[in-house]
C-alpha positions in Angstrom: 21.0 -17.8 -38.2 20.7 -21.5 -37.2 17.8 -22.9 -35.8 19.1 -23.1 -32.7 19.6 -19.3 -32.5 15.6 -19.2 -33.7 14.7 -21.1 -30.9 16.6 -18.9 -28.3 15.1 -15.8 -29.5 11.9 -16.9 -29.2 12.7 -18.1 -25.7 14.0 -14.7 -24.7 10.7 -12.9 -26.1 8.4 -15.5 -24.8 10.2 -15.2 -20.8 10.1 -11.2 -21.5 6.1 -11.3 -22.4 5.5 -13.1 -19.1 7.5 -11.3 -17.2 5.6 -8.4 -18.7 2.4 -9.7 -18.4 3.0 -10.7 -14.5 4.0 -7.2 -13.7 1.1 -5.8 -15.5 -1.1 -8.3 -13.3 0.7 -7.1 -10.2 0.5 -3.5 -10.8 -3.3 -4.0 -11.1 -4.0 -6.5 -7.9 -2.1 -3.6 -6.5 -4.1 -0.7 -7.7 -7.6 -2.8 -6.4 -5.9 -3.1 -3.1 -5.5 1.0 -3.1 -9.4 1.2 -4.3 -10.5 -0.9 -1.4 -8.6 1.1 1.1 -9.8 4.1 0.0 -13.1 3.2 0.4 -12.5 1.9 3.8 -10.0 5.6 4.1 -13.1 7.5 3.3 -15.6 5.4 5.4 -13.8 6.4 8.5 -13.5 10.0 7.4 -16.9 9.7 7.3 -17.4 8.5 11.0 -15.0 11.1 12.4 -16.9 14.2 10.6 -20.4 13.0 12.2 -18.4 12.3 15.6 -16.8 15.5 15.6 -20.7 17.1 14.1 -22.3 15.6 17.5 -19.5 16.7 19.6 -20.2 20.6 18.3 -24.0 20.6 18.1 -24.7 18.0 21.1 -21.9 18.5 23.5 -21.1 15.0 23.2 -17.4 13.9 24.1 -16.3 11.5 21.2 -12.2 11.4 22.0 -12.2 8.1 22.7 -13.8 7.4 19.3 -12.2 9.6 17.5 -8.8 8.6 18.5 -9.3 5.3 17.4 -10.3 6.4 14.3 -7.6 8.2 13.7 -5.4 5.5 14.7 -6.9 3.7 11.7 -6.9 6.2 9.4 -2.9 6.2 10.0 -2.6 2.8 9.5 -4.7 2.7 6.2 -2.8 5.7 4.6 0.6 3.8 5.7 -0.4 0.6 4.2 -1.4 2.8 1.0 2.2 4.8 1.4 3.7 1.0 1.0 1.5 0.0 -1.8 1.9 3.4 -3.7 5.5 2.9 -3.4 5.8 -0.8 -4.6 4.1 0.2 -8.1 6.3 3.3 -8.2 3.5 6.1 -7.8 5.8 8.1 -5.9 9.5 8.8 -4.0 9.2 6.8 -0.5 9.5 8.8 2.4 10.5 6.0 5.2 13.5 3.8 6.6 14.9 0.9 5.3 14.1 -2.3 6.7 17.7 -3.8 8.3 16.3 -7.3 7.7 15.1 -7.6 4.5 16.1 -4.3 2.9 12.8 -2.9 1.8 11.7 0.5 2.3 8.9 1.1 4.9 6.9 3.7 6.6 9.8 5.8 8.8 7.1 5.4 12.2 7.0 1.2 11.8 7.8 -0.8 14.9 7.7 -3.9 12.6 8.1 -4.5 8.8 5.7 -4.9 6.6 7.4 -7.4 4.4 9.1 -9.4 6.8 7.3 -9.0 10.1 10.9 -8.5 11.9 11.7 -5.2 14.0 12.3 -2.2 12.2 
């Protein structure tokens, strides 16, 4: 083995540790992202129970409210679904973008990714 042949294989392992290492990096700005949406997921969860609690005991109509956080709710357990998926957690369930190709939630008007209609 020649020096040259050295210096390529230490090359190779060196590119392969980074790439490594940037996944690993990835995988865990990822995994914060999921955190701080499941906070926020279980904030709203939160809101709807004591809207839905004055509703029963008070006779209060909350719909409006409600709806809206339900709209919200859907839109932070999509962005999770798309999250999930990038770091593998589990089989998508969607469409395929026709732009760029990527797999998003089957009930998007507009990707994710690429901001173009699904």
């Amino acid at each position: 083995m020649d020096i040259n042949d050295i210096k390529a294989t230490i090359r190779d392992a060196a590119s392969t540790a980074g790439r490594k290492a940037g996944e690993i990096a990835n995988k865990t700005k990822i995994k914060f992202a999921l955190a701080n949406l499941q906070g926020d997921l279980d904030e709203l969860y939160e809101k709807l129970g004591r809207l839905y609690y004055e509703a029963v005991t008070q006779g209060i109509n909350n719909g409006t409210k409600e709806s809206a956080i339900i709209t919200k709710i859907d839109s932070i357990k999509d962005d999770m679904e798309i999250l999930k998926a990038e770091i593998g957690e589990f089989p998508r369930k969607g469409k395929i973008c026709r732009h760029c190709g990527k797999n998003i939630p089957k009930n998007s008007s507009f990707c994710p990714y690429c901001g173009k209609d699904a």
